[in-house]
Biopython code that builds the backbone (N, CA, C, O; Angstrom):
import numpy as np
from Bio.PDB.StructureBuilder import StructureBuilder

atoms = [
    (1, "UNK", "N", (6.576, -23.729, -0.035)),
    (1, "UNK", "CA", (6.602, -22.358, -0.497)),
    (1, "UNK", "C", (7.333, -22.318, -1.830)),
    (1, "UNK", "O", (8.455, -22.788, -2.019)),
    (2, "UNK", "N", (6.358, -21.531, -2.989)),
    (2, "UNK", "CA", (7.162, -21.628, -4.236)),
    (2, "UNK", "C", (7.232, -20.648, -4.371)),
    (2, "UNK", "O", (6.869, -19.797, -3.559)),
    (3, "UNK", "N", (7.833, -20.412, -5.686)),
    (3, "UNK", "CA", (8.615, -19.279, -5.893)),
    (3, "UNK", "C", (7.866, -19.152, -6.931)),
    (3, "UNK", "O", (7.673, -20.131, -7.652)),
    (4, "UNK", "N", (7.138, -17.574, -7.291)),
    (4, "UNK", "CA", (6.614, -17.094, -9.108)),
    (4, "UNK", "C", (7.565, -16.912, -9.766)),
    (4, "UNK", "O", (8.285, -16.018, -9.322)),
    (5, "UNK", "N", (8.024, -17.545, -10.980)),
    (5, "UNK", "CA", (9.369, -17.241, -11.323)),
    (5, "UNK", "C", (8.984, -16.080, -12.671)),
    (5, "UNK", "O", (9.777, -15.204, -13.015)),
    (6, "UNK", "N", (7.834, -16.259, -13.214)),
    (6, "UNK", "CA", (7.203, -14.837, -13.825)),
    (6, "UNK", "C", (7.812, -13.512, -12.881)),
    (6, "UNK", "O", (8.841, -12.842, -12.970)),
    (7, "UNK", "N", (6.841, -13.493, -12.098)),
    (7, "UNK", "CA", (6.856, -12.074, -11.187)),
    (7, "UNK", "C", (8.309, -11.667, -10.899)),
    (7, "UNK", "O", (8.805, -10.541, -10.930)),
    (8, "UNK", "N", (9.027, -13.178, -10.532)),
    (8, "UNK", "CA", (10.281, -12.922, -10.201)),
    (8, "UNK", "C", (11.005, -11.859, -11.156)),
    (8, "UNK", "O", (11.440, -10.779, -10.756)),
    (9, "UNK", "N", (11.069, -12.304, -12.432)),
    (9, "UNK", "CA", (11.622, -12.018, -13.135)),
    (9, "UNK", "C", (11.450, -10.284, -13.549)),
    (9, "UNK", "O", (12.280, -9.443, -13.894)),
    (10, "UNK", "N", (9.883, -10.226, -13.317)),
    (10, "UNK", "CA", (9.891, -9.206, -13.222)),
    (10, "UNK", "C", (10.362, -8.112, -12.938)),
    (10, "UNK", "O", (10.460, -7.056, -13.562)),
    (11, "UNK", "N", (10.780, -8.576, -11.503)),
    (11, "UNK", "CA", (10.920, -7.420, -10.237)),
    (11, "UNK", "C", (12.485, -7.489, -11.085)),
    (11, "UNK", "O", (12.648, -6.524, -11.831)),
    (12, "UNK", "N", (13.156, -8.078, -11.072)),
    (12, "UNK", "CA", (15.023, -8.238, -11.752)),
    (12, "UNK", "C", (14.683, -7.501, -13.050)),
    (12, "UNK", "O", (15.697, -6.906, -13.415)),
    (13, "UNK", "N", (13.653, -7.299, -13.903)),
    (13, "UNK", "CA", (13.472, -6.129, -14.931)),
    (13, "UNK", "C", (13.713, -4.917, -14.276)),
    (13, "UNK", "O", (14.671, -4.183, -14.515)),
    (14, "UNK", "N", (12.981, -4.745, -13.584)),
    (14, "UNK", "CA", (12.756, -3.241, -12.664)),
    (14, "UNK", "C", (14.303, -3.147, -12.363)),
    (14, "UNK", "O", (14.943, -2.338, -13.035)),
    (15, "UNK", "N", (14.934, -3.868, -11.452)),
    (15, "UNK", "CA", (16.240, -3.676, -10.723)),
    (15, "UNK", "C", (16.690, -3.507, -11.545)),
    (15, "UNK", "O", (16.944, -2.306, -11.449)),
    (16, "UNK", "N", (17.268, -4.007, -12.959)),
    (16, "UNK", "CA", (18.244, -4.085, -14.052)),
    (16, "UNK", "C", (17.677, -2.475, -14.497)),
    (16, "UNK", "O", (18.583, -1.669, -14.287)),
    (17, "UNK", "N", (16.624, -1.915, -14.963)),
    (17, "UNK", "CA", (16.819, -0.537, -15.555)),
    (17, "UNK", "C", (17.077, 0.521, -14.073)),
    (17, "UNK", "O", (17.821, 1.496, -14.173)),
    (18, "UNK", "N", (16.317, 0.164, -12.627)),
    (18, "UNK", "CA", (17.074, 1.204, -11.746)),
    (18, "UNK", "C", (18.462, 1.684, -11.489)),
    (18, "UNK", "O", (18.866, 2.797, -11.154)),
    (19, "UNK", "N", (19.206, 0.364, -11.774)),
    (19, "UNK", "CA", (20.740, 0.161, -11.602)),
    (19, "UNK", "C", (21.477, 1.601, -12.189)),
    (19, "UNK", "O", (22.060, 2.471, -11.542)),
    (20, "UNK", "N", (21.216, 1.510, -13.699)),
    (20, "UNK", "CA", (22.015, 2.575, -14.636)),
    (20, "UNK", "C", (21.197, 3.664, -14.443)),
    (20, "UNK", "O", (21.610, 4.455, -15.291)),
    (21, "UNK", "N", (20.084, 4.323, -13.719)),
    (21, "UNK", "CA", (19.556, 5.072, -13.344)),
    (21, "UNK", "C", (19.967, 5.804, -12.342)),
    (21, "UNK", "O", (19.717, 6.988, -12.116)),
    (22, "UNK", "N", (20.898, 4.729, -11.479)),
    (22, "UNK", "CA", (21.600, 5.529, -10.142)),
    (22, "UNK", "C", (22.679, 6.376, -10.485)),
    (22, "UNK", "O", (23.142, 7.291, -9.804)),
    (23, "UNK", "N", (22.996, 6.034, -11.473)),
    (23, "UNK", "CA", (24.744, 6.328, -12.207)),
    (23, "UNK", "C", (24.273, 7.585, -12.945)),
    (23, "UNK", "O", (24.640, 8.721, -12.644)),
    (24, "UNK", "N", (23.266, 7.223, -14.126)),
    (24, "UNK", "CA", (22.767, 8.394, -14.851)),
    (24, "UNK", "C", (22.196, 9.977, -14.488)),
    (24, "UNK", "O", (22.376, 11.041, -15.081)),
    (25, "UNK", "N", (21.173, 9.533, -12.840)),
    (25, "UNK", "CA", (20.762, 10.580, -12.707)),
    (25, "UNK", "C", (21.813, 11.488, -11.693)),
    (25, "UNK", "O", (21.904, 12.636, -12.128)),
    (26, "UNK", "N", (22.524, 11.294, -10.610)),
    (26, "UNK", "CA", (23.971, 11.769, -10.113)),
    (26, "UNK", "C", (24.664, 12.446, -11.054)),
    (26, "UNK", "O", (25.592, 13.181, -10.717)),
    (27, "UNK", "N", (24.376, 12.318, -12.099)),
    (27, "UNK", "CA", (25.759, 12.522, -13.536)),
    (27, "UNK", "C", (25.293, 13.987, -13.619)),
    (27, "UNK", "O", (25.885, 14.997, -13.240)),
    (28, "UNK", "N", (23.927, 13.841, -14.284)),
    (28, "UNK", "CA", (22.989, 14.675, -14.712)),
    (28, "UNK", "C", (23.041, 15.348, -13.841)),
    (28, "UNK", "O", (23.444, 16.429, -14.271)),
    (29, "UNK", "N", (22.891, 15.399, -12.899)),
    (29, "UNK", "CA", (22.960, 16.449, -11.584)),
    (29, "UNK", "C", (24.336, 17.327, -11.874)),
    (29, "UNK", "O", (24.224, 18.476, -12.302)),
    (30, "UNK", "N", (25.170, 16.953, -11.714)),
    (30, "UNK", "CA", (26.464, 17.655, -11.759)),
    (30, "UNK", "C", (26.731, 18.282, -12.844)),
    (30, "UNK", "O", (27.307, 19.359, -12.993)),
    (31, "UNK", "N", (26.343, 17.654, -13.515)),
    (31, "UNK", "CA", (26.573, 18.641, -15.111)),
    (31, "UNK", "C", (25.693, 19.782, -15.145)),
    (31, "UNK", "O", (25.888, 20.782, -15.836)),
    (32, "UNK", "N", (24.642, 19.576, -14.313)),
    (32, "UNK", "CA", (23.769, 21.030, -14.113)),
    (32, "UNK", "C", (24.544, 21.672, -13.111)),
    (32, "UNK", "O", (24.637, 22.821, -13.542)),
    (33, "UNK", "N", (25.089, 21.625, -12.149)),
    (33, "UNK", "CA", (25.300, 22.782, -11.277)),
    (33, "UNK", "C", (26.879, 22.833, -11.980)),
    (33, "UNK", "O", (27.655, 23.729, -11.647)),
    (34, "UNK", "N", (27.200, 21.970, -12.802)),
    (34, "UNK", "CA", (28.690, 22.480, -13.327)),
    (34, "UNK", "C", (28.516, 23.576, -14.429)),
    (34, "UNK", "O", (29.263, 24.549, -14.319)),
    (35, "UNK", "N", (27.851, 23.561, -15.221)),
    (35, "UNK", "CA", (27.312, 24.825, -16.287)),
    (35, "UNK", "C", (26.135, 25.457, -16.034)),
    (35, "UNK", "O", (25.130, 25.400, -16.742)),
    (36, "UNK", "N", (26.300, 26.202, -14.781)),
    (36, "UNK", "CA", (25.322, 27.790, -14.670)),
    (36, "UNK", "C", (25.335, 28.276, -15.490)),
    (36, "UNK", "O", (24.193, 28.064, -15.897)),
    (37, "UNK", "N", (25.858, 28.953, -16.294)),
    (37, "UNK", "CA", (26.264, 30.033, -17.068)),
    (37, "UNK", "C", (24.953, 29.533, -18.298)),
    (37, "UNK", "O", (24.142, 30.413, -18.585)),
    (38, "UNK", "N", (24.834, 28.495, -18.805)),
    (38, "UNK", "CA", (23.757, 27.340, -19.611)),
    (38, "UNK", "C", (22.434, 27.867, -19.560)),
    (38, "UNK", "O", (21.941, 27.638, -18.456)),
    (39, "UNK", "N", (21.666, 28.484, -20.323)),
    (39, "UNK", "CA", (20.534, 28.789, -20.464)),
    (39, "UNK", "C", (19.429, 27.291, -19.671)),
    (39, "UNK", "O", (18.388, 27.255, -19.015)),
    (40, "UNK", "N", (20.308, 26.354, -20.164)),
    (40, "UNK", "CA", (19.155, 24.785, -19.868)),
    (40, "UNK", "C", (19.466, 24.335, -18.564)),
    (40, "UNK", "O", (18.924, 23.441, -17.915)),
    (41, "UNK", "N", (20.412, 25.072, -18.267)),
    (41, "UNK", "CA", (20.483, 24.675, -16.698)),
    (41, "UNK", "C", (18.927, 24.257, -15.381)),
    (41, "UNK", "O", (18.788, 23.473, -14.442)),
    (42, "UNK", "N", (18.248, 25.076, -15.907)),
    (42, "UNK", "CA", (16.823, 24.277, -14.791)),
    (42, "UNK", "C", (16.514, 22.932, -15.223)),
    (42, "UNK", "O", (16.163, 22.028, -14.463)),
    (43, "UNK", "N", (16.674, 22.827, -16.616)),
    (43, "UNK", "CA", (15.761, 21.901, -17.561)),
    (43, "UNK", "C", (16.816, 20.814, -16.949)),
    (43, "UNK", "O", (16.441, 20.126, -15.999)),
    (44, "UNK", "N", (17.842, 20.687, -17.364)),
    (44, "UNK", "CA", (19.267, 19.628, -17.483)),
    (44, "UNK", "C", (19.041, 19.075, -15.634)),
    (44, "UNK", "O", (19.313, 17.935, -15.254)),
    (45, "UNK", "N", (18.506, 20.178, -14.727)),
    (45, "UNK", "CA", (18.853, 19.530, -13.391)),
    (45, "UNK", "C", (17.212, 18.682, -12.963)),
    (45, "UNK", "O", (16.915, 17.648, -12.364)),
    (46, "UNK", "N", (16.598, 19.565, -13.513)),
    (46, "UNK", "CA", (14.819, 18.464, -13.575)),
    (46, "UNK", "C", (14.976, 17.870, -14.047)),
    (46, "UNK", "O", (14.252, 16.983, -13.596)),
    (47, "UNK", "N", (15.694, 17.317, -15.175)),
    (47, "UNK", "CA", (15.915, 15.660, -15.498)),
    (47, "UNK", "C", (16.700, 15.245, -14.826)),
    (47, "UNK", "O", (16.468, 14.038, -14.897)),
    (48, "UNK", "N", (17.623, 15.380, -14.095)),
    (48, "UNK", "CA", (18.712, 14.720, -13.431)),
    (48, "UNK", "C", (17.877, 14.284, -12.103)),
    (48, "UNK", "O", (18.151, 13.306, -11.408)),
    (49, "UNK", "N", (16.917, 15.100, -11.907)),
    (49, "UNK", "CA", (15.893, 14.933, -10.347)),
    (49, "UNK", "C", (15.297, 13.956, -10.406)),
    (49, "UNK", "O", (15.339, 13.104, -9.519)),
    (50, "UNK", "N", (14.311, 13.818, -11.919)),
    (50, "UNK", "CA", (13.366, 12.852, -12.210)),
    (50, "UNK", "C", (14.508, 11.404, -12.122)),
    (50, "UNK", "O", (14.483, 10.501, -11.286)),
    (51, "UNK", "N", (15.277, 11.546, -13.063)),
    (51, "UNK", "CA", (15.798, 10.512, -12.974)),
    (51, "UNK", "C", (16.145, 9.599, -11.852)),
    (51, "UNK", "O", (15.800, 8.419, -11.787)),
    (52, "UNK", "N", (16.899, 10.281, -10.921)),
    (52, "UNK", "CA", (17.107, 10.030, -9.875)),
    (52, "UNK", "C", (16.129, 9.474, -8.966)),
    (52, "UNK", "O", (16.401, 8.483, -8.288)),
    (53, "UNK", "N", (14.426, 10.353, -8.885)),
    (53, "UNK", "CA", (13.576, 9.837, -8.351)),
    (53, "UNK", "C", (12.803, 8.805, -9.237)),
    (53, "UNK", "O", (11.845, 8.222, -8.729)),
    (54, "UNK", "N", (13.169, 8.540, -10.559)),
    (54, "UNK", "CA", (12.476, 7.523, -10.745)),
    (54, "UNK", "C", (13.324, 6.435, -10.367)),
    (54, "UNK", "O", (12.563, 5.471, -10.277)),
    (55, "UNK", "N", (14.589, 6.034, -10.073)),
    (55, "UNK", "CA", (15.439, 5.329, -10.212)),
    (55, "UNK", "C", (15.327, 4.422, -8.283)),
    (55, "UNK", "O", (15.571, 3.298, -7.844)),
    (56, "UNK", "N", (14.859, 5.657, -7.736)),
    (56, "UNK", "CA", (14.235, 5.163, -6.315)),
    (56, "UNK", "C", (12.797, 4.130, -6.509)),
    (56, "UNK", "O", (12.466, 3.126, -5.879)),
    (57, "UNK", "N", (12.210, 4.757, -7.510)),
    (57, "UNK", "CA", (10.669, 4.280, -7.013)),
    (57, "UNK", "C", (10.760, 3.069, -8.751)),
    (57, "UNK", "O", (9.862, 3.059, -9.593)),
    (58, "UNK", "N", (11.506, 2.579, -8.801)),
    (58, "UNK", "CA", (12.040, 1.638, -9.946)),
    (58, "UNK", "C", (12.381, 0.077, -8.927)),
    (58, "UNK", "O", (12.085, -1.113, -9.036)),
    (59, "UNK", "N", (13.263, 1.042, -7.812)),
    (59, "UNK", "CA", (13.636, 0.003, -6.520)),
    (59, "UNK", "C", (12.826, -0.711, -6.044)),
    (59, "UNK", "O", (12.628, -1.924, -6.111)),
    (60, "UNK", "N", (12.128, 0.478, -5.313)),
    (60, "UNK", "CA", (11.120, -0.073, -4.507)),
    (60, "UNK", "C", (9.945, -0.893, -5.171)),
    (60, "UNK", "O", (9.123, -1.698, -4.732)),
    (61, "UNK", "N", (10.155, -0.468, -6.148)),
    (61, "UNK", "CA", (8.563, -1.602, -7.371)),
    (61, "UNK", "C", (9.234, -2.972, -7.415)),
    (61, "UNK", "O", (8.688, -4.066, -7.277)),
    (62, "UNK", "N", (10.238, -2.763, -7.584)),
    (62, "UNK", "CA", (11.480, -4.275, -7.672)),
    (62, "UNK", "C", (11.473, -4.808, -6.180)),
    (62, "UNK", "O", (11.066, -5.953, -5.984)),
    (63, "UNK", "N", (11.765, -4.282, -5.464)),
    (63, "UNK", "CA", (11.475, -5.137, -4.158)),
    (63, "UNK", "C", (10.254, -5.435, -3.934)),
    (63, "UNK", "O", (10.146, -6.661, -3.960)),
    (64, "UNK", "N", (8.929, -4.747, -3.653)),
    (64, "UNK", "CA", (7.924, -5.095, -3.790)),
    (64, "UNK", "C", (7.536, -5.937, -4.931)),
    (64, "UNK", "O", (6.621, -6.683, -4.582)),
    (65, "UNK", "N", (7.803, -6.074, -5.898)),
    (65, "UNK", "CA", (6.952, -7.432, -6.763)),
    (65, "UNK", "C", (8.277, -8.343, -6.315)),
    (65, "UNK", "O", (7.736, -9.445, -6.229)),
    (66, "UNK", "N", (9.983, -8.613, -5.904)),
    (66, "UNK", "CA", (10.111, -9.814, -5.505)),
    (66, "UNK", "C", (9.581, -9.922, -4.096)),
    (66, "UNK", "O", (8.999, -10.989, -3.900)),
    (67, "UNK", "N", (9.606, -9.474, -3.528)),
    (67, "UNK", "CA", (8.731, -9.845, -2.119)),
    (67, "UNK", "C", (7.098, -10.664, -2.091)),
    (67, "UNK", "O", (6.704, -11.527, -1.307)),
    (68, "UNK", "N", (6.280, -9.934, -3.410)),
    (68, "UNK", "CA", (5.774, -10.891, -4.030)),
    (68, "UNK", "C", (5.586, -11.795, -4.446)),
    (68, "UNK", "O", (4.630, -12.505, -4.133)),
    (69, "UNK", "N", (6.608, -12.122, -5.462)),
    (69, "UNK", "CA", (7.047, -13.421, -6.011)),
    (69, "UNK", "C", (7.334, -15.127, -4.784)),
    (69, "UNK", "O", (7.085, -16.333, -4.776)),
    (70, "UNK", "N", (7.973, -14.099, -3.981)),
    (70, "UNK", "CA", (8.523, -14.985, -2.910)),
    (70, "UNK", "C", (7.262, -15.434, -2.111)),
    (70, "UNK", "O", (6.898, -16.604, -1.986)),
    (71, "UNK", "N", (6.684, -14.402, -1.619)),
    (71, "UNK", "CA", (5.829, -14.784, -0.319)),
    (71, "UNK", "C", (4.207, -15.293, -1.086)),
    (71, "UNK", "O", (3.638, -16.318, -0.712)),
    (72, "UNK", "N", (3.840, -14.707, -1.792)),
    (72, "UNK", "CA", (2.798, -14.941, -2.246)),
    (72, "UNK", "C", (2.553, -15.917, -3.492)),
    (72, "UNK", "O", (1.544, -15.999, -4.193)),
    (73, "UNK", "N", (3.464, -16.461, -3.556)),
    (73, "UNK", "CA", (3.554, -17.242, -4.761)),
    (73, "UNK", "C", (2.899, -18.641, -5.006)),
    (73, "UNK", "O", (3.147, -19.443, -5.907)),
    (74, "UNK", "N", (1.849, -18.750, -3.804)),
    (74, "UNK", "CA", (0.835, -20.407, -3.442)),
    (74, "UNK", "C", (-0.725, -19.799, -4.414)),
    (74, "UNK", "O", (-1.442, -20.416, -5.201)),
    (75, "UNK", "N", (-0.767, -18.857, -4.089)),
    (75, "UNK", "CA", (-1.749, -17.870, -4.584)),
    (75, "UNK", "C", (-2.460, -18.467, -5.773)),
    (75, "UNK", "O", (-3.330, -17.824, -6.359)),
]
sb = StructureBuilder()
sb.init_structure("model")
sb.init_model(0)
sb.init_chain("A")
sb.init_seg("    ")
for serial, (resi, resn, name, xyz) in enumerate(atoms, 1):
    if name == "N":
        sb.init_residue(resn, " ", resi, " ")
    sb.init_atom(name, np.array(xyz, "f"), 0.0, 1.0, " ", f" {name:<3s}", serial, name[0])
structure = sb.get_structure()
């Protein structure tokens, strides 16, 4: 059983930008419900959402292509 060390690498792309995504979109969140008063307040917390949900589905693409890498890698 080998290892794709392409794909691998891949999926550790994905993980490396979800990482600061977990931190970023939490942030963003709070700074929206900390300034109501903020005209951009919807705008400031829909990015903090996206972020957040992209920062999930960043994961899961990263586990799925190393799970790839690993298992399917005779291919």
């Amino acid at each position: 059983m080998s290892t794709n060390k392409e794909i691998l690498f891949k999926g550790i792309k994905y993980i490396a930008w979800a990482l600061p995504l977990y931190f970023i979109g939490p942030s963003i969140i709070y700074n929206a419900f900390v300034n109501k008063g903020n005209i951009w307040h919807y705008l400031v917390l829909a990015i903090g959402i996206i972020a957040s949900f992209f920062a999930v589905f960043l994961t899961f693409r990263a586990l799925k292509t190393i799970m790839q890498s690993l298992f399917d890698g005779n291919k």
